[in-house]
MDTraj code that builds the backbone (N, CA, C; nanometers):
import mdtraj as md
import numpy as np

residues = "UNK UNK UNK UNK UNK UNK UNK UNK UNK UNK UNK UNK UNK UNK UNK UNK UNK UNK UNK UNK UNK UNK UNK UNK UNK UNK UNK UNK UNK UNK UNK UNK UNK UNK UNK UNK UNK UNK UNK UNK UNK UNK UNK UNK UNK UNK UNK UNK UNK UNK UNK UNK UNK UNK UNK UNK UNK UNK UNK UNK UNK UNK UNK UNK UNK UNK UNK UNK UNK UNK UNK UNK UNK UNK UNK".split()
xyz = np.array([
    [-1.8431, 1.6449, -1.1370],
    [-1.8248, 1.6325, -0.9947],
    [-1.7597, 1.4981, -0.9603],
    [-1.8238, 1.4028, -1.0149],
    [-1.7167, 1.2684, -1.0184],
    [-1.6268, 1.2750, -1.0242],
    [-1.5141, 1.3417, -1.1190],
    [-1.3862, 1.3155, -1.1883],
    [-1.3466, 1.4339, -1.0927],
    [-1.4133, 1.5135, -0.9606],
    [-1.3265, 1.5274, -0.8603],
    [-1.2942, 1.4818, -0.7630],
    [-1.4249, 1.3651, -0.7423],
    [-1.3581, 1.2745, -0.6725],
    [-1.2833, 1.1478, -0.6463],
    [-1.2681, 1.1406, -0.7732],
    [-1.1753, 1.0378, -0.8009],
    [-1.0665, 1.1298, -0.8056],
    [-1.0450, 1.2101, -0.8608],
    [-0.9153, 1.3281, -0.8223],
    [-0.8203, 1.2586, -0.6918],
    [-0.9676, 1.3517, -0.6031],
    [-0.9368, 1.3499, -0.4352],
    [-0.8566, 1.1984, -0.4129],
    [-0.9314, 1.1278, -0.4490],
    [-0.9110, 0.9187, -0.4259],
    [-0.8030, 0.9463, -0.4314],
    [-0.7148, 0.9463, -0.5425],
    [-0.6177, 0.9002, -0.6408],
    [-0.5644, 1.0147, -0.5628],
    [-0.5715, 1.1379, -0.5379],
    [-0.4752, 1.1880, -0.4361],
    [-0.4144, 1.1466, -0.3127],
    [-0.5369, 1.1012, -0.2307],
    [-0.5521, 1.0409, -0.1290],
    [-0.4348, 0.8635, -0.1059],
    [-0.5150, 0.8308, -0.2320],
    [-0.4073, 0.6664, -0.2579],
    [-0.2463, 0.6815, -0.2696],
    [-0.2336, 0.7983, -0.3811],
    [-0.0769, 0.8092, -0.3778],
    [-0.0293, 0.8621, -0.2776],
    [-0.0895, 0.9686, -0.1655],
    [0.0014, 0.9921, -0.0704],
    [0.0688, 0.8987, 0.0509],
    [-0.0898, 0.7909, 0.0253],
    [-0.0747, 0.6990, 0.1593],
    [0.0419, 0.5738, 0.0860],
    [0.0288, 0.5336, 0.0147],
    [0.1033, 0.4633, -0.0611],
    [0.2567, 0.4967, -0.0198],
    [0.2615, 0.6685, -0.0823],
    [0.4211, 0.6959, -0.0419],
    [0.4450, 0.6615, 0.1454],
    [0.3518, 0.6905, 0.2103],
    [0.3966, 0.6787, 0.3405],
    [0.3811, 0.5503, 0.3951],
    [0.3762, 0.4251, 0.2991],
    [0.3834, 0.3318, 0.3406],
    [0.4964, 0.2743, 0.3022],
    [0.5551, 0.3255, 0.1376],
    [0.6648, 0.2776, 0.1067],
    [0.7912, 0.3028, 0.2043],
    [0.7371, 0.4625, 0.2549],
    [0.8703, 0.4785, 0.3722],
    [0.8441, 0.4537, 0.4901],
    [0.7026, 0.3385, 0.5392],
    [0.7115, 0.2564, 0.6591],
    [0.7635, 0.1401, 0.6529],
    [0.7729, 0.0361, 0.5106],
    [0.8472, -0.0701, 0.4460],
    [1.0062, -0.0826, 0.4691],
    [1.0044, 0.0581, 0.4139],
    [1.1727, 0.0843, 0.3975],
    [1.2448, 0.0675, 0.5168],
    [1.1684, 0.1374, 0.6714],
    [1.1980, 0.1927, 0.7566],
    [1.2269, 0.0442, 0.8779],
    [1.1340, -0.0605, 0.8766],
    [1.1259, -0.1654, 0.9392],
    [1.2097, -0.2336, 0.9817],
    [1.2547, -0.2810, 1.0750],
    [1.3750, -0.3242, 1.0898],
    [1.2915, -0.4981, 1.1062],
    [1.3125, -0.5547, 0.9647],
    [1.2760, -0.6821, 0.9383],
    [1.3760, -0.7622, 0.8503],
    [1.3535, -0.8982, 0.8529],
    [1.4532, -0.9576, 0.7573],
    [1.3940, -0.9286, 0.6062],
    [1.5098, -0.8967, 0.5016],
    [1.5161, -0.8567, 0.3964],
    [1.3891, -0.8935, 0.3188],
    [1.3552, -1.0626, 0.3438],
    [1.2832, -1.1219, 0.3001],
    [1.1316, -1.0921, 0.2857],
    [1.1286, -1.0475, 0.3736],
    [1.0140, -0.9857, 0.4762],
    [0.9935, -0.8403, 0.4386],
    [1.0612, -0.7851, 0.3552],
    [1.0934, -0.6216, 0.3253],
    [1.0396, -0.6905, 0.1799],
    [1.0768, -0.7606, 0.1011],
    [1.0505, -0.7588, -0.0356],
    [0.9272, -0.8020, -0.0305],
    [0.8772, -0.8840, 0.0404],
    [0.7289, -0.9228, 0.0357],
    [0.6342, -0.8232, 0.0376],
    [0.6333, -0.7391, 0.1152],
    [0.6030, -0.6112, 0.1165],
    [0.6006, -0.5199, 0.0233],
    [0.7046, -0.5060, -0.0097],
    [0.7125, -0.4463, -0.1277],
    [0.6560, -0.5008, -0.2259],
    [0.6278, -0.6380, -0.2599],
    [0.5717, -0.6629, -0.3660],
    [0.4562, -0.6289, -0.3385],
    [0.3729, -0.6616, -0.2144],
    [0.2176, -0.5936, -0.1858],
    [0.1851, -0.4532, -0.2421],
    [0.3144, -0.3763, -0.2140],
    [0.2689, -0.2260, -0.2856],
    [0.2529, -0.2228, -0.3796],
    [0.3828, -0.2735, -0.4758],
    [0.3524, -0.3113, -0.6167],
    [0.2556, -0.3315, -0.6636],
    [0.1811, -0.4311, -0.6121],
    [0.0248, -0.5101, -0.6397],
    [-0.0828, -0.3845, -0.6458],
    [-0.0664, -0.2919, -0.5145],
    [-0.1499, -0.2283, -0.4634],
    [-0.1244, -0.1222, -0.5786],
    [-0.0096, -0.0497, -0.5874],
    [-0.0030, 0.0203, -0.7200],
    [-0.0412, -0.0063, -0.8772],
    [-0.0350, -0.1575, -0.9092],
    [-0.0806, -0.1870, -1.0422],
    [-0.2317, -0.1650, -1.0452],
    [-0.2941, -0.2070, -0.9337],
    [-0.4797, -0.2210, -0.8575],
    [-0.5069, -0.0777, -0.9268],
    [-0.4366, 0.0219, -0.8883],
    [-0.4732, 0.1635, -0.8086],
    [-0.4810, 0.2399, -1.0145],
    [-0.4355, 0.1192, -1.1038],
    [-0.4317, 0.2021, -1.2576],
    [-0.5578, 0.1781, -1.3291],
    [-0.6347, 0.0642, -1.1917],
    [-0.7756, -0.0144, -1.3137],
    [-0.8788, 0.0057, -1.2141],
    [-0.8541, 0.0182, -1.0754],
    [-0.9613, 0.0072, -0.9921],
    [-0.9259, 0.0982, -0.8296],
    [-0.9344, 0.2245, -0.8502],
    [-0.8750, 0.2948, -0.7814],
    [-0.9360, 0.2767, -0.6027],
    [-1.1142, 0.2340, -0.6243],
    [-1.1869, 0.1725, -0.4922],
    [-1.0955, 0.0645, -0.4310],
    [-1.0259, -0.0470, -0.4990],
    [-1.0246, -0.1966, -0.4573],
    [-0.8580, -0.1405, -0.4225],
    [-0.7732, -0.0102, -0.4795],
    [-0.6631, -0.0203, -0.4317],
    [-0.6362, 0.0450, -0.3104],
    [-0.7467, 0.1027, -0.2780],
    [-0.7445, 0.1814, -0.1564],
    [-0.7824, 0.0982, -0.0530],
    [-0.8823, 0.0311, -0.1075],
    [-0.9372, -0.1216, 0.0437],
    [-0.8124, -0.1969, 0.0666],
    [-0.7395, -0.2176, -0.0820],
    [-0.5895, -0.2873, -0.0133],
    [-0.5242, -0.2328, 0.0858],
    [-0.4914, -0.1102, 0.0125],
    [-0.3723, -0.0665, 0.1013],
    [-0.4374, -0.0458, 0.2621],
    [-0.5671, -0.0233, 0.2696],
    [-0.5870, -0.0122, 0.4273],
    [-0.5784, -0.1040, 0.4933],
    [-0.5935, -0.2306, 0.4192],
    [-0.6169, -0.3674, 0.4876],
    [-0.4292, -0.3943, 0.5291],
    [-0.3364, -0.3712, 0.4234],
    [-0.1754, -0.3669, 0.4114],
    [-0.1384, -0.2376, 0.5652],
    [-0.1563, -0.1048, 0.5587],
    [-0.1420, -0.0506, 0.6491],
    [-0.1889, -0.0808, 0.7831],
    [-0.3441, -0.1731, 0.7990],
    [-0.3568, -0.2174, 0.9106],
    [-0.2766, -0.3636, 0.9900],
    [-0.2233, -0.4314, 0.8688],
    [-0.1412, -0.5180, 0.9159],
    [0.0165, -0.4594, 0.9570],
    [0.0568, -0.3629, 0.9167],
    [0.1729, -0.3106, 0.9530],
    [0.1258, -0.2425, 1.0939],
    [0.0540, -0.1708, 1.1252],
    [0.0457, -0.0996, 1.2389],
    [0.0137, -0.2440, 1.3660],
    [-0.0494, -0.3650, 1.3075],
    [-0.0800, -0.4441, 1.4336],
    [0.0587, -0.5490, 1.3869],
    [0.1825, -0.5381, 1.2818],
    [0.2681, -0.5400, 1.2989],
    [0.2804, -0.7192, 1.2959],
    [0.1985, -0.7155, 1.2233],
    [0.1593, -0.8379, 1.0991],
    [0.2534, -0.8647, 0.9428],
    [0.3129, -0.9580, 0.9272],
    [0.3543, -0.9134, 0.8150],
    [0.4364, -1.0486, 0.7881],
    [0.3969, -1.0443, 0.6662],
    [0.4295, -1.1688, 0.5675],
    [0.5464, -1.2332, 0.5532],
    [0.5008, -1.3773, 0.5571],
    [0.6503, -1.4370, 0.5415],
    [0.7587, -1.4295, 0.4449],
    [0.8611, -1.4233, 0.4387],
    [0.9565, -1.4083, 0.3328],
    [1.0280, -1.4913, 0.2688],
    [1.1063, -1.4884, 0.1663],
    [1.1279, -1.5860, 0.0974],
    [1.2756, -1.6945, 0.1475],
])
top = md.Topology()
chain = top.add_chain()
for i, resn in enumerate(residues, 1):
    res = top.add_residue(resn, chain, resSeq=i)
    for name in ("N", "CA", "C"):
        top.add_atom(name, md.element.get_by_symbol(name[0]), res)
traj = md.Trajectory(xyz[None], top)
């Protein structure tokens, strides 16, 4: 019963993940500001191969800064 819900998780993580990569993409921000981001997913994707709980708290904490439209300085 476990290993369906980690299923579900890990279903759950990659879909939101993809719909964040195409809220990243979509932003009309300086470039700089686009890669930073992107590296967060990155992060959030390497998280999501060892600790599938701690990559999902990321990405909500990452999606809630995009929706209040928060977002990291660039290089």
């Amino acid at each position: 019963m476990e290993r369906d819900s980690q299923l579900e998780l890990y279903e759950a993580v990659a879909a939101r993940l993809k719909v964040a990569h195409t809220r990243v993409r979509e932003l009309q921000v300086p470039e700089g500001v686009r890669m930073a981001l992107s590296r967060k997913l990155l992060a959030v994707t390497a998280v999501a191969k060892h600790d599938l709980a701690d990559a999902a708290r990321r990405l909500d904490r990452l999606m809630k800064d995009l929706d209040e439209g928060r977002f990291p300085q660039g290089d």
